[in-house]
Structure formats: C-alpha cells, structure tokens
N, C-alpha and C positions, 0 to 999 in steps of 0.2 A: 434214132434212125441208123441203119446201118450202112455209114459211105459206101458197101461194097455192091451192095443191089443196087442195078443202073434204074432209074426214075423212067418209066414209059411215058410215051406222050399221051397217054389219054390220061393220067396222074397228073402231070405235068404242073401244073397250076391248080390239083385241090387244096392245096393248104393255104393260098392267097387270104380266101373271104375268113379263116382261122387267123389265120394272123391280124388281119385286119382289126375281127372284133377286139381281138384281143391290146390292140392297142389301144384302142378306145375304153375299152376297160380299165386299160393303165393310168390316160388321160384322166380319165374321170375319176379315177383315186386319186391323181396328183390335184386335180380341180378340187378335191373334196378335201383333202390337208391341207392347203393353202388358204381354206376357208377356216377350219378348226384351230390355226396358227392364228391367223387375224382374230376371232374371236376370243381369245387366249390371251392376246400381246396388251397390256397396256393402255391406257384409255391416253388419246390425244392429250396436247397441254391446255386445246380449249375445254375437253372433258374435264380436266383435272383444276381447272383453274373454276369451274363451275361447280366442282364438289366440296363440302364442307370441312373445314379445316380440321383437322383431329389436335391440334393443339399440341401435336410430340417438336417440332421442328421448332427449333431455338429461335429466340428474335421475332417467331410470328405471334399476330394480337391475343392468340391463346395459349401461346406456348406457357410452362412455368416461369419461365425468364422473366416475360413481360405482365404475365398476372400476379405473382405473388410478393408481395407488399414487402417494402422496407423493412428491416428490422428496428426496432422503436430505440430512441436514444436512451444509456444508461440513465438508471435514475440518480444516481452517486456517480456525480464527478469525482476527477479525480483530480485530491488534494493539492494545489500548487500553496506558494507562498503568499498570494494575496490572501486566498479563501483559510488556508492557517490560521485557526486562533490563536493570540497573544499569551495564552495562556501556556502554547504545548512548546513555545519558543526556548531555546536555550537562557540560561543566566546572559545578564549582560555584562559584556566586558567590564565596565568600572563596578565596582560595590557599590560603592560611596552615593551610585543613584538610585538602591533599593531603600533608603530612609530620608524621610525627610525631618526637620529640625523640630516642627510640633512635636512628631512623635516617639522623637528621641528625650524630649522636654516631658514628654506623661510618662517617659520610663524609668526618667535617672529620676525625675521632680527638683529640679532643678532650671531656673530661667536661662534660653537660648539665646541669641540661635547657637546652634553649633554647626561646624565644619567637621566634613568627613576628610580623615587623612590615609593613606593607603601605609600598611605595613613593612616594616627593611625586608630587602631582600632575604633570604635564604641559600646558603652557599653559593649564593652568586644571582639567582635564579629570583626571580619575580614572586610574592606571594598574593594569592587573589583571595581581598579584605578588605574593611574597611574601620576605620574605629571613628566615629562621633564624641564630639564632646572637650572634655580638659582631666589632666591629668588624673583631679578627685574626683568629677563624677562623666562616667562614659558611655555606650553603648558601644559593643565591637563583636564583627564576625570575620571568621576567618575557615579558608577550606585548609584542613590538615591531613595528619597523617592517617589510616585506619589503626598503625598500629599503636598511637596514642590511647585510642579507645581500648584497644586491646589491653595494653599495659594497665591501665583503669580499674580493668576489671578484676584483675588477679590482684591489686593493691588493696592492704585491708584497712588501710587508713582513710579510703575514700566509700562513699554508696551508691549506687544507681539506683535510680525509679524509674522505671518506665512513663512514656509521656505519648499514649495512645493520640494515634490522628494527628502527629506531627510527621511530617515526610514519612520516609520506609521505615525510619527506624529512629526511637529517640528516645535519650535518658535525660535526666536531671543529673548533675554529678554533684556530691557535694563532699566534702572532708569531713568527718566527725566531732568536730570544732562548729562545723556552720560556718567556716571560711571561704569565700572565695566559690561561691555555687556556678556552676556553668551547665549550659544545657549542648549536648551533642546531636545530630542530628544527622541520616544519610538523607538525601536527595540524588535522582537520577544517580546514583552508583557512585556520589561525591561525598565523603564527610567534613560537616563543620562544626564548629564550635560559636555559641553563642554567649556575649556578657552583656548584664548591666549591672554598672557600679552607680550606688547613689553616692556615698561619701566615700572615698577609699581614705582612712585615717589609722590609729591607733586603735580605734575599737570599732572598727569596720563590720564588724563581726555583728553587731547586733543588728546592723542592716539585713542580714544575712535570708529572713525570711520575704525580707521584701526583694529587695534582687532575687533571688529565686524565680517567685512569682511573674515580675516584669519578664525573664529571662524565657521561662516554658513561654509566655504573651508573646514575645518576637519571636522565637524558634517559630512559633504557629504560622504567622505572619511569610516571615522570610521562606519558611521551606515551601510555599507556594510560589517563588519568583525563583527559587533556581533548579 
C-alpha cells in the first residue's frame, strides 16, 4: 500500500472482513500444529509403562544383565598346597628320612637296623646326605658338585653307563678295576651320587657287581623323592 494515497471513507474499512479471515486462517494453522506436535511427542509414562519392554535398558527383567546366566565355575582348580601331590613336593629337608633300615638291610645284605648319619660339613657349609649303615657295609647319598660328574667323564680310568628312567639324567660310574661303583643321577636340576657298600675290605672289589646293581635299585628309588 502506498502511505501517500489518503484512504477515502467509503474504503475506509474494506480490508476489516480481509484481515479478519485471515486471522482465522492463521489460528487454525497454529490449532493444526499444535495438534501434529502432540501427536509427535512421546507417549505418556502410563503409555509407556503399558508397552512392552524391549529388553535394552540395564537392570530390567529382560535386559542382558538380568537374563544371561552366570558364567560356569572352572573345571581345574587352582593348584594350592592341600590339593598338591606328595609327589610334585620338594626333597625333604633331612635325607636320612628317604630310607628306611629294611631296605638299606636288602641293599648292603647285611643285618640292621641301621642309623642314618648326616655328612661333615664342606668348607664350612652344610652338605645335604645321608649315609646308612657302619663303616664296612653302607648305603649313602649325597647332593654334589656338577663338575664332579663332569671331571668323570673326561677321566679314562673311570666308565659310564647310561641308567634310562633314573631322574633326568643317570650313569653307573665305575673304575676299570670294578672298584668302588657309584651311581650319579640329576633330579629337579640337582646332582647326586649314590653307594652301596656290602663289605668294604681288602678285596672289596669282588663285591663290585653287586653294589652296582643295589646302587642303579636306589638311584631308581631315591630320584623319585627329590
């Protein structure tokens, strides 16, 4: 419209019943978006409390949380010191209680009992051993050095035999005479040496293949206890 042309009175008021409707037109699109807002918005909480749970929300009776089962107890516990067998146990402190006097008595052949005595020290230091028995006829083990065995093998006055299925590792040692046989043997990363003396005398020596014999019989024995 242009402010500058004066409005006549017989104009005066055409545009009334134009505005009018047009308000009303206005109203009834604000009436009709305020309808399509509502129908739009969210269902009440009695709505929602009436629809069926979709199971996503934590902590409800369908959630995962609450449906999906325990996980099942190990089948393999785990190893303490009760359930340990006796077997997988360290050596025991004394030697002298891995033999008993029978059958230190079937090894020398000689009538018991005998008493087990613990070896002299070593430069000052404790040695872990034991010997059975009396002077002439013995049983004794003792844990030594590796390089004993070592030195053993490069001497050619001595032999090894191999002595399968005695601990890790195990010879028969013997001199070339048939003197004084011993059996060596590793256990858990330890070595020892094993004797039995039937008569130790001046011709000790003809004993020689029976000590032996008793000697590989204990090694077998013993290398399962330490």
């Amino acid at each position: 419209m242009d402010r500058r042309t004066p409005i006549t009175s017989g104009r005066r008021y055409a545009w009334l019943p134009a505005l009018a409707l047009a308000a009303v037109a206005v109203a009834g699109c604000s009436s009709s978006g305020g309808g399509s807002t509502s129908a739009s918005a969210p269902p009440s909480s009695v709505g929602t409390a009436a629809a069926p749970a979709t199971g996503t929300a934590p902590g409800t009776p369908n959630s995962p949380a609450a449906t999906t089962p325990a996980a099942p107890p190990s089948a393999t516990p785990t190893p303490t010191a009760a359930t340990t067998p006796a077997a997988t146990t360290k050596r025991p402190a004394d030697a002298c209680t891995l033999l008993t006097s029978p059958q230190v008595v079937a090894a020398v052949g000689t009538a018991g009992p005998f008493r087990g005595t613990h070896p002299d020290k070593v430069d000052g230091k404790e040695v872990w051993g034991c010997t059975w028995g009396s002077p002439q006829s013995y049983v004794h083990i003792r844990e030594t050095s590796p390089s004993v065995l070592a030195g053993l093998r490069t001497n050619p006055e001595y032999t090894l035999t191999p002595l399968p299925g005695v601990g890790e590792e195990a010879y028969l040692v013997q001199r070339k005479d048939g003197f004084r046989p011993e059996v060596y043997f590793v256990s858990s990363g330890h070595l020892y040496s094993v004797e039995a003396v039937k008569d130790r005398g001046p011709n000790d020596d003809a004993n020689g293949p029976a000590e032996a014999a008793a000697a590989s019989g204990l090694a077998l024995v013993l290398s399962k206890l330490v």
